[in-house]
KOLKERO-731390 format. One record per residue: x, y, z of N, C-alpha, C in turn; residue number from 1; residue in three letters. Coordinates in steps of 0.05 Angstrom, whole numbers, plus 5000, padded with zeros to 4 digits. Example, Ala and Ser with C-alpha at 12.3 -4.5 7.8 and 13.67 -1.06 7.14 Angstrom:
// KOLKERO-731390
<<5264; 4886; 5156>; <5246; 4910; 5156>; <5264; 4934; 5156>; 1; "ALA">
<<5257; 4955; 5142>; <5273; 4979; 5143>; <5258; 5001; 5157>; 2; "SER">
This chain:
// KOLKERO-731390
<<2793; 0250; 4054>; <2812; 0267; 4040>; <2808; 0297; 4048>; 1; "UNK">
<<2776; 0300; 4054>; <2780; 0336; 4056>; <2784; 0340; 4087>; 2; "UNK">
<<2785; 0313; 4113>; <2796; 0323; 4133>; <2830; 0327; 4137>; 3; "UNK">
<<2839; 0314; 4111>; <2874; 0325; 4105>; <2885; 0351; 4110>; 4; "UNK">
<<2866; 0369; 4096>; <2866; 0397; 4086>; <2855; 0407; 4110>; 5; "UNK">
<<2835; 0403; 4132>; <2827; 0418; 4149>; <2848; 0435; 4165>; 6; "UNK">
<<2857; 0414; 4181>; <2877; 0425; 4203>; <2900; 0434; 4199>; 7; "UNK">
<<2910; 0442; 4169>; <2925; 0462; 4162>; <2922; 0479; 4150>; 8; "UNK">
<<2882; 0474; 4146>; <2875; 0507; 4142>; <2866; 0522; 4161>; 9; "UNK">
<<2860; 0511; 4178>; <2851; 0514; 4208>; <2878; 0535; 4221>; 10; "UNK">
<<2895; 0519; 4214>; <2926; 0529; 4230>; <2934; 0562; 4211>; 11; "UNK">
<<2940; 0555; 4192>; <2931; 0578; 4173>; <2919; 0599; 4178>; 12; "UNK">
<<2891; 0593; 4181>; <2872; 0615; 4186>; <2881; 0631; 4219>; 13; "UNK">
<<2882; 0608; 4234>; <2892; 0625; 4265>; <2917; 0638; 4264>; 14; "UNK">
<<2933; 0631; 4242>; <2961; 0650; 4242>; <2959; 0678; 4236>; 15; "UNK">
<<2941; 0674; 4202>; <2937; 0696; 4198>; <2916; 0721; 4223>; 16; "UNK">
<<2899; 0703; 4229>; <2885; 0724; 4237>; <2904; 0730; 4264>; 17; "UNK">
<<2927; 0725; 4278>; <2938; 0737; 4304>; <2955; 0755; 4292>; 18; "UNK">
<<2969; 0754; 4264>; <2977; 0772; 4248>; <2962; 0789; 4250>; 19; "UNK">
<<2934; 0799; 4240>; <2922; 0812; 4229>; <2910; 0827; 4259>; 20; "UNK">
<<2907; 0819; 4279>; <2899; 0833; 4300>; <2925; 0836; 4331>; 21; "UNK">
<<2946; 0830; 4313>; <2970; 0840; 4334>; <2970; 0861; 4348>; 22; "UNK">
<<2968; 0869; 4366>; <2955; 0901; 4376>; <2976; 0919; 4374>; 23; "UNK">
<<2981; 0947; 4370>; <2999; 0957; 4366>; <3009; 0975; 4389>; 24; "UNK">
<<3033; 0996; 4392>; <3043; 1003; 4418>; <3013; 1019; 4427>; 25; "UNK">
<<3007; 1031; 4414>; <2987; 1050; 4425>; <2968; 1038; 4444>; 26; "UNK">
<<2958; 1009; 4429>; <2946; 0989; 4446>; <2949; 0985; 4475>; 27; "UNK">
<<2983; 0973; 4478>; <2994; 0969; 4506>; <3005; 0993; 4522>; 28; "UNK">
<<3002; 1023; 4510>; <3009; 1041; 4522>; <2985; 1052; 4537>; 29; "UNK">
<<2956; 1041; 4516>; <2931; 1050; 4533>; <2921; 1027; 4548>; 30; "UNK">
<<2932; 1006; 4553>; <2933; 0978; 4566>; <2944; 0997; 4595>; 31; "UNK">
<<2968; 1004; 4593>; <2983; 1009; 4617>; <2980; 1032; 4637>; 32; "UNK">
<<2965; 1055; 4610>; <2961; 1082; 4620>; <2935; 1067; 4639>; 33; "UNK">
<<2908; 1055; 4628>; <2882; 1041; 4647>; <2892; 1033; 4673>; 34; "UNK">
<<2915; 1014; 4669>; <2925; 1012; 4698>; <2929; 1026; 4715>; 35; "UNK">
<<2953; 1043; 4705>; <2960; 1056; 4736>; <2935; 1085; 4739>; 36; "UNK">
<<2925; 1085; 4719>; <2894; 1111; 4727>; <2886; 1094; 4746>; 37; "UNK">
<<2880; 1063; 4748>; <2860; 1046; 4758>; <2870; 1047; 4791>; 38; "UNK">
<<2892; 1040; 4781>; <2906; 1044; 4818>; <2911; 1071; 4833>; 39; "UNK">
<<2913; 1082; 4814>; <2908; 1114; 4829>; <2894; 1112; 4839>; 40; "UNK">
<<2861; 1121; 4821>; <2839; 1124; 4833>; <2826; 1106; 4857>; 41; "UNK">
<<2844; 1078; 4863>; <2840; 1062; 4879>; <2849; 1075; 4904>; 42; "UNK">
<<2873; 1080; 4905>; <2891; 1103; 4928>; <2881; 1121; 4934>; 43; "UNK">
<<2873; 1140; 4914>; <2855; 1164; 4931>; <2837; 1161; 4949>; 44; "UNK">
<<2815; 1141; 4939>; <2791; 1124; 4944>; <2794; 1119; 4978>; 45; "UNK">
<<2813; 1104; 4978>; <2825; 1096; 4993>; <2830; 1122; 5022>; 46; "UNK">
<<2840; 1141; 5007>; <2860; 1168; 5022>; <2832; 1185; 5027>; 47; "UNK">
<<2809; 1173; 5009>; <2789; 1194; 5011>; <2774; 1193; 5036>; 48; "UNK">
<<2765; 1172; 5047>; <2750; 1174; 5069>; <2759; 1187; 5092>; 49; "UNK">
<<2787; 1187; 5092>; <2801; 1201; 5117>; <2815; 1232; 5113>; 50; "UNK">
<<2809; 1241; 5098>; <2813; 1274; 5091>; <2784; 1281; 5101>; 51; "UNK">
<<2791; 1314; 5107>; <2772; 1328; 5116>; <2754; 1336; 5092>; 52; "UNK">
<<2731; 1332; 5098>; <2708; 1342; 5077>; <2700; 1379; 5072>; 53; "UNK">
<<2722; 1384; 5070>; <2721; 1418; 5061>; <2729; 1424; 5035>; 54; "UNK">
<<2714; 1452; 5024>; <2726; 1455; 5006>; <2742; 1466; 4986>; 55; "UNK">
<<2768; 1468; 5010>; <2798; 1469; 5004>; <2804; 1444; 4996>; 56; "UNK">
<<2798; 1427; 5021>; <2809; 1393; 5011>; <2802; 1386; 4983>; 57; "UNK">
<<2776; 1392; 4984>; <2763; 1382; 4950>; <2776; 1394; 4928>; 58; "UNK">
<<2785; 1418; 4926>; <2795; 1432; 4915>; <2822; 1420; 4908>; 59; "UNK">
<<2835; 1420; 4930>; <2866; 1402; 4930>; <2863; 1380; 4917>; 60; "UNK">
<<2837; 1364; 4924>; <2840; 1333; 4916>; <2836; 1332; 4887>; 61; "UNK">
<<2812; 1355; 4876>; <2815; 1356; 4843>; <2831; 1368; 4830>; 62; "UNK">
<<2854; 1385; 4839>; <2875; 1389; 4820>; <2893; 1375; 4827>; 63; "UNK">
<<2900; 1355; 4840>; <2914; 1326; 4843>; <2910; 1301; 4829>; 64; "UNK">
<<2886; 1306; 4827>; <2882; 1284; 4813>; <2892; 1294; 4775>; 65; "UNK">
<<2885; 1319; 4777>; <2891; 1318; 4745>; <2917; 1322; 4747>; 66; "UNK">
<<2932; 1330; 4761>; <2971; 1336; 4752>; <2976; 1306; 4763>; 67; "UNK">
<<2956; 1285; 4769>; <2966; 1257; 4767>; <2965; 1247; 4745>; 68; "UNK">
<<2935; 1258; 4730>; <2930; 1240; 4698>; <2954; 1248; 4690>; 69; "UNK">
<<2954; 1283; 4684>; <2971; 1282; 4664>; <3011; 1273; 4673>; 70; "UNK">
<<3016; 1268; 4699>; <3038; 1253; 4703>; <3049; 1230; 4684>; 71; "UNK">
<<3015; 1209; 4693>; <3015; 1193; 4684>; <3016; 1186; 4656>; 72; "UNK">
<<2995; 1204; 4642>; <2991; 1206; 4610>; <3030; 1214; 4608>; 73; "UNK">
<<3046; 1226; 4619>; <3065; 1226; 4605>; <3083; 1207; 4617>; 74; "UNK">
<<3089; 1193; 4628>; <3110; 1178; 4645>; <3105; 1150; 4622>; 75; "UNK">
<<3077; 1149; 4616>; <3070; 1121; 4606>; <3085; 1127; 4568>; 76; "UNK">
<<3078; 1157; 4566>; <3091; 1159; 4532>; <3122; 1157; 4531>; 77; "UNK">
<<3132; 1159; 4555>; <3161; 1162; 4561>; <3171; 1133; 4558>; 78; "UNK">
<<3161; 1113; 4580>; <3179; 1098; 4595>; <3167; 1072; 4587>; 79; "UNK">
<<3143; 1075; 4569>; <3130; 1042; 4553>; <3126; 1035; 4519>; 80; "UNK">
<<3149; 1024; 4516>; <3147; 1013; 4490>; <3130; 0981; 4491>; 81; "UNK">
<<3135; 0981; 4454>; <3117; 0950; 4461>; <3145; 0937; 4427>; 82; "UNK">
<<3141; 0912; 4434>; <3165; 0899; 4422>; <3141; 0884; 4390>; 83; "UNK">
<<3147; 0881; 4366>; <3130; 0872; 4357>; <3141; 0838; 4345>; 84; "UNK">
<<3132; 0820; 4348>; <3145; 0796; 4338>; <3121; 0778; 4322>; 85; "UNK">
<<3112; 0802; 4304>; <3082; 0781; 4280>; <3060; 0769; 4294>; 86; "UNK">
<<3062; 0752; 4305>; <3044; 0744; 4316>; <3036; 0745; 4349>; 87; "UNK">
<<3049; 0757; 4357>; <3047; 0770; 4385>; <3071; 0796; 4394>; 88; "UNK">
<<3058; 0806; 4412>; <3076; 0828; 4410>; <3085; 0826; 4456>; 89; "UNK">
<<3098; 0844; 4455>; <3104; 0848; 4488>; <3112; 0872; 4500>; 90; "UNK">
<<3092; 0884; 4525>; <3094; 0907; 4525>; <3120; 0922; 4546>; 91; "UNK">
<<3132; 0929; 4540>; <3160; 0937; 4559>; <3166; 0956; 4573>; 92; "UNK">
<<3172; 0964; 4599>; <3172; 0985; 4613>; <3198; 0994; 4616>; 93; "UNK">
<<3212; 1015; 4614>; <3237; 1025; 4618>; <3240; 1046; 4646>; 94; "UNK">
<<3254; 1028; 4671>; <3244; 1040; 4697>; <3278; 1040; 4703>; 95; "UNK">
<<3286; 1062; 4713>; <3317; 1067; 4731>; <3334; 1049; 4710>; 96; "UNK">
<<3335; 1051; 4682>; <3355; 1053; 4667>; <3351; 1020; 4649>; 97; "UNK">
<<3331; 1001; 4664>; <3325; 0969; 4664>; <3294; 0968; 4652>; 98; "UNK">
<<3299; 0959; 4632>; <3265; 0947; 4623>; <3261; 0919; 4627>; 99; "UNK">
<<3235; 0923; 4634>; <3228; 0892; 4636>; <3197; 0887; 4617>; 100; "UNK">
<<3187; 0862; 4616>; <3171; 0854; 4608>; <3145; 0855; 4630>; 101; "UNK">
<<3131; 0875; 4621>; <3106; 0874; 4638>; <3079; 0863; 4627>; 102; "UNK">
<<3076; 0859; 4600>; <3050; 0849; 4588>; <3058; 0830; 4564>; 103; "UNK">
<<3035; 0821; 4552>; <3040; 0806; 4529>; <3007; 0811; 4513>; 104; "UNK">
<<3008; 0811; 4478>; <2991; 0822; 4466>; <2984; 0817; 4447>; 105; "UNK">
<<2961; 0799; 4440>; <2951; 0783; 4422>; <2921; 0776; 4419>; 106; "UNK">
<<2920; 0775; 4390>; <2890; 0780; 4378>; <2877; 0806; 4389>; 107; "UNK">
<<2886; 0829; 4388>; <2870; 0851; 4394>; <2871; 0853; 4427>; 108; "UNK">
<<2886; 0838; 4441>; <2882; 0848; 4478>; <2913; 0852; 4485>; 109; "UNK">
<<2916; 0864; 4502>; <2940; 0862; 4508>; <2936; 0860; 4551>; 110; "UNK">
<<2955; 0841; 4557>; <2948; 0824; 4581>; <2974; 0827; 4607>; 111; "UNK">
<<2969; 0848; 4625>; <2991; 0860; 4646>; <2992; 0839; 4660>; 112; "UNK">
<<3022; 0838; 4660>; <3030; 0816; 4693>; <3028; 0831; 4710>; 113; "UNK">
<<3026; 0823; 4739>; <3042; 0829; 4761>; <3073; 0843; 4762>; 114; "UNK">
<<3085; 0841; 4742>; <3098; 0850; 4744>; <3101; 0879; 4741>; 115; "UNK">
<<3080; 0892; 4731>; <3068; 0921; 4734>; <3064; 0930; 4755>; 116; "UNK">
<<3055; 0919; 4771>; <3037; 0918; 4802>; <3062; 0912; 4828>; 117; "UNK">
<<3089; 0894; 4819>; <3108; 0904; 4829>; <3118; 0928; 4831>; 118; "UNK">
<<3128; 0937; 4794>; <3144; 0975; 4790>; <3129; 0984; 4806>; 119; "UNK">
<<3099; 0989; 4810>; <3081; 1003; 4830>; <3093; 1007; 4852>; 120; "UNK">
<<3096; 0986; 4865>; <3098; 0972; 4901>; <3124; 0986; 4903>; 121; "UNK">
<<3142; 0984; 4888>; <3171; 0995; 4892>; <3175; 1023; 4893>; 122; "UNK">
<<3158; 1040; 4876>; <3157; 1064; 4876>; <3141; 1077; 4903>; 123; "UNK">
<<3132; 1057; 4921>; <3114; 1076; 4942>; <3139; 1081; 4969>; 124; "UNK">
């Protein structure tokens, strides 16, 4: 009799708690902002070994990098909403007039496709 009651309190309990830890936009906006910092700093990284080691270059390269954060810190408050539907939410990018679905966000994580890592590729 009391394995009756389990598995729809079981089901119960996991509803509520994806309710209860739905992540909110701020979540997938700092989901998205990590990314493209992550790929920046991958690019520079990248751009860094082949610049000259002076320091003008260095100079250039650290006030670049910050009119990148803050590009980025604002392009991401601009152009990324997140959709909320109770028990999961989805995080949306609004690029050349078209949003798409770039993440999805549940129990406290929120999880980027590739399809982020495309808008990237397109913009170079």
């Amino acid at each position: 009799m009391k394995s009756k009651y389990l598995i729809p309190a079981a089901a119960a309990f996991l509803l509520l708690l994806a309710v209860l830890t739905n992540p909110g936009s701020e979540t997938h906006k700092e989901s998205v902002r990590a990314e493209l910092k992550a790929y920046f700093k991958q690019e520079m990284s990248a751009r860094e070994s082949t610049t000259d080691e002076n320091d003008w270059a260095k100079a250039g390269e650290a006030f670049g990098n910050i009119f990148a954060t803050a590009l980025i810190d604002r392009l991401v408050d601009n152009a990324v909403t997140s959709e909320n539907y109770v028990l999961f939410s989805l995080t949306k990018v609004t690029w050349e007039g078209k949003e798409k679905n770039v993440g999805f966000g549940a129990f406290g994580n929120v999880w980027l496709s590739s399809k982020l890592r495309d808008l990237k590729n397109k913009t170079e």
